[in-house]
N, C-alpha and C positions, 0 to 999 in steps of 0.2 A: 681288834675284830677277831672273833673268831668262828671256825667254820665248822656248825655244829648243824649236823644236817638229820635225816631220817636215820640213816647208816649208821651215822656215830651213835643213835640212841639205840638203833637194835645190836650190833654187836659190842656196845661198850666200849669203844675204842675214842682217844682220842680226836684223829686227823681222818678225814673219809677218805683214804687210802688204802687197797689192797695190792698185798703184793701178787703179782701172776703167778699161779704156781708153771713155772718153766720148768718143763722135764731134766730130770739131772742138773736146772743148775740151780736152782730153787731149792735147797737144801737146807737142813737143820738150822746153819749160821744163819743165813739170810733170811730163813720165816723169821726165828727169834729174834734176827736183829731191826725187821720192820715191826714187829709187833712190838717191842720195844722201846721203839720211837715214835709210838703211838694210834700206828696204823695195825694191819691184820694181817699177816705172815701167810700163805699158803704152800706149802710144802710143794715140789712138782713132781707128784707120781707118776708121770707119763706115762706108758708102756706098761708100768707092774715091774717091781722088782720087791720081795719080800725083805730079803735082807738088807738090799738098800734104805728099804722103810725104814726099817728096826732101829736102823745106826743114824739115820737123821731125823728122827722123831725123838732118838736120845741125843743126839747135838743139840736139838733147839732146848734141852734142860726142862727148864718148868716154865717156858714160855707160851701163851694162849694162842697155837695156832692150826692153821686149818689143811688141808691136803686136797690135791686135785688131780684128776684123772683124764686121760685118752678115753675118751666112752667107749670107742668100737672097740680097743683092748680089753679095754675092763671087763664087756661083758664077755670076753673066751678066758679071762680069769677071777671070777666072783667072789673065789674065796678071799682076795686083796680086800676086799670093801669091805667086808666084817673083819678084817686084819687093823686096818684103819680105823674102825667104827670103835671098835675095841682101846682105841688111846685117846676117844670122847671129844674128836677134834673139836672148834669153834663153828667148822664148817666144812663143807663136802662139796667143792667142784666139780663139774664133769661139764666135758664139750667133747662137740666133733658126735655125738649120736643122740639119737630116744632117749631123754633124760627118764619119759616112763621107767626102761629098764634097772632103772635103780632107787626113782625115787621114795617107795614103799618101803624099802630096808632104813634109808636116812629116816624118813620118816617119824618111822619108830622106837628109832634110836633117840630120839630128839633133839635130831643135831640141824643146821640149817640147812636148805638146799641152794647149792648156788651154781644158775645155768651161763653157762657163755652161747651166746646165736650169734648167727653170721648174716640173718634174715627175719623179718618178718613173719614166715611160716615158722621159724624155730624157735621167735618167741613164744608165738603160740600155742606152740607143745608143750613151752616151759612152763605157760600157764599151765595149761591142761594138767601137768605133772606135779603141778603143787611148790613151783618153783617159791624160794623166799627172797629172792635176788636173782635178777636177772642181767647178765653183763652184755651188751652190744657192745659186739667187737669190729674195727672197722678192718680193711685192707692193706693198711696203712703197718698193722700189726709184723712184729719180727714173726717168725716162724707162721703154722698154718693159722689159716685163715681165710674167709671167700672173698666175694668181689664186692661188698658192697663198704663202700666210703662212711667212716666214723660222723662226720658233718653233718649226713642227712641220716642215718641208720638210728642213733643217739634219740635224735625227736621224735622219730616215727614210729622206736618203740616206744617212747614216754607216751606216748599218744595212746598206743593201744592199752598200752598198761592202766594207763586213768579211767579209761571206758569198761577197760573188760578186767582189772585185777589192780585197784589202786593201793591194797595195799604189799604187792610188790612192791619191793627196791629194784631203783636202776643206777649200775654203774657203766660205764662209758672206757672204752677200751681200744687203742690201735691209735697209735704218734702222740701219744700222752706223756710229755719229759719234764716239764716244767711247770711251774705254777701259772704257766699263760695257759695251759691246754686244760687243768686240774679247774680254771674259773670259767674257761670255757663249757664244758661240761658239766657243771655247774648251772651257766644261763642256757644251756638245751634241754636242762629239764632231769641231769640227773643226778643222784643224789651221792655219788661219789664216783672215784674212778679202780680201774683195776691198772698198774704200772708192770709192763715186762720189760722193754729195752732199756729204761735211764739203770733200773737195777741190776739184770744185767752186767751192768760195767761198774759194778759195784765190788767193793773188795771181798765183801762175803759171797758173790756168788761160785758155782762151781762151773768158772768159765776158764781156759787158758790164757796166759797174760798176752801171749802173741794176737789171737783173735780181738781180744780188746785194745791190741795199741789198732789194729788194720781198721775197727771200727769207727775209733777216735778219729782218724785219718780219712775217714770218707765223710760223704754227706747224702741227705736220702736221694738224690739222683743216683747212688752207687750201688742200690739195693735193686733185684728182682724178685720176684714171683717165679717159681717152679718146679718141678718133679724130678729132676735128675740126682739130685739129694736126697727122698725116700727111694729112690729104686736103686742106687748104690748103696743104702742101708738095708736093704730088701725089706723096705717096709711097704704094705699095698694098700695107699689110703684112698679113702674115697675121691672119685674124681672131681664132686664139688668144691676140694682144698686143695691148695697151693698152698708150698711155702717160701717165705721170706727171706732172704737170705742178701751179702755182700756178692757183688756181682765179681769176680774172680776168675784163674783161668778152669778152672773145674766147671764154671757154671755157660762159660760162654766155649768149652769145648765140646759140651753134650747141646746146646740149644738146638732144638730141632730135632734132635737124633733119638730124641728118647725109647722110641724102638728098638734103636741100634743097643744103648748103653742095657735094655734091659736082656737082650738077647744074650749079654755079655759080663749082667751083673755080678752073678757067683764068681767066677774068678776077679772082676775089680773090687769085689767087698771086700777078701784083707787089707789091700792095698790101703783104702779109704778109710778102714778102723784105726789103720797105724797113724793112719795122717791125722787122724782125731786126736790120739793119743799121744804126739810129740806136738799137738797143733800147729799145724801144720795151715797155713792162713790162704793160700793160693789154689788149694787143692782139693778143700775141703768145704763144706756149707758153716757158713760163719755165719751163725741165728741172728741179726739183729733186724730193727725196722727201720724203717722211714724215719724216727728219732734220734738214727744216729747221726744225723747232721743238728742234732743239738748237744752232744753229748763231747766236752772235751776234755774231762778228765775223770779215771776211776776214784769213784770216792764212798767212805763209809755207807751204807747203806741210811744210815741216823742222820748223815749231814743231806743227803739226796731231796729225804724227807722234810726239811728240817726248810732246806731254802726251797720246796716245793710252798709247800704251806704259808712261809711267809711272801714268795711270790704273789701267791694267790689273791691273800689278804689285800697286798699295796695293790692288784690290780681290781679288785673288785671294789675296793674302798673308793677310790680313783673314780670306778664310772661312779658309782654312789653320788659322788661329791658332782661330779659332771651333771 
């Protein structure tokens, strides 16, 4: 059996799997090494860093892969997206704002657009913007994300999409680890999925090994939702996103106080960069989702894939056969 879906026909790829582009850790190895193995690599530009680009768009070699964006960053730095456009990605992510703000430059370039929403109304901009893929992202998602649950978000964009832009692509995004979540999303109606946490804990990612044994160690009841992690990064994101995170003593010393910790941010932000930077697992916001209780060992990015896909297959064959 194989799972050859709309996805795999519009960007050529084998497996309808995308990789997340995860800020910083989504890098050169790891697009290359999902695209690779058959899926579509997205770079994680997060924030905008130019020279970051430069050095992991030269990691990933001559590999066909695509790059994603912070929307609200992106557009206080534009010139990033003709920086990117410029190395003829596969594809052009943006979430987290007005995909309007950028879709005219992708456009043109003739590179795909691929929007992530958190809702219904941000599908609808997607359309409106000329999206070519649209990713529902559920809550369920490591890092930000809004409130609405992958289970019912998944259909209800399929829905709008068939009525009002069928031929949109829908992939499906938030506690997607194995090939039980890859066939489910699949019979919701879409047409592939986008992977952030099983990759993640992949060996190509740019993740610290400490963070990934604590995540190994937990399960999704050990994950939260919240702010005290951008505003000790002084990052000031919209208040419709939260983010995801291993629940630790850093996350359950600010609950509640986020006033306090921001009144206090500037002098805690060294502190917190350093703990990023020796990873430091207790102290710091440890990115993963509600999939890390499926996840129990780091493995090549190629083998992830690899038992995703064949999961998928015996389960789908399975109801077939039923």
């Amino acid at each position: 059996m194989t799972l050859r879906t709309r996805l795999t026909e519009r960007l050529g790829i084998t497996h309808p799997i995308l990789g997340a582009p995860m800020g910083f850790v989504a890098g050169g190895r790891l697009a290359g090494a999902v695209t690779a193995a058959g899926g579509l690599g997205i770079l994680g530009g997060g924030y905008g860093d130019a020279d970051w680009l430069e050095r992991e768009f030269a990691l990933a070699g001559n590999a066909r892969i695509g790059c994603g964006f912070i929307g609200w960053s992106l557009s206080k730095h534009p010139e990033l997206l003709d920086q990117v456009l410029a190395h003829a990605p596969a594809a052009l992510m943006v979430s987290f704002a007005d995909p309007a703000l950028f879709s005219t430059r992708v456009k043109q370039a003739g590179v795909q657009l691929i929007c992530q929403v958190q809702t219904k109304a941000h599908a609808q901009a997607a359309i409106d913007a000329g999206a070519d893929i649209v990713v529902a992202q559920g809550t369920e998602a490591g890092g930000h994300a809004g409130s609405r649950a992958t289970m019912t978000l998944v259909p209800e964009v399929a829905d709008l999409l068939a009525k009002r832009a069928p031929d949109t692509l829908l992939c499906a995004a938030g506690g997607i680890a194995d090939g039980r979540g890859l066939a489910a999303a699949l019979m919701l109606g879409a047409d592939g999925v986008l992977v952030g946490s099983r990759l993640w804990a992949s060996a190509e990612a740019l993740v610290h090994p400490n963070h990934q044994r604590a995540a190994i160690a937990a399960d999704g009841d050990g994950t939260t939702r919240q702010r005290a992690t951008d505003i000790a990064r002084l990052y000031k994101w919209p208040d419709e996103f939260t983010a995801r995170v291993l629940k630790n003593a850093f996350t359950e010393r600010w609950r509640g106080r986020e006033d306090e910790l921001r009144a206090q941010a500037e002098a805690i932000h060294p502190g917190y960069m350093a703990g990023v930077a020796t990873g430091d697992p207790d102290n710091v916001g440890v990115w993963v989702g509600e999939a890390t209780g499926m996840i129990d060992a780091v493995l090549p990015a190629g083998a992830i894939i690899e038992g995703m896909v064949r999961q998928a297959e015996e389960r789908l064959g399975s109801a077939q056969t039923r």
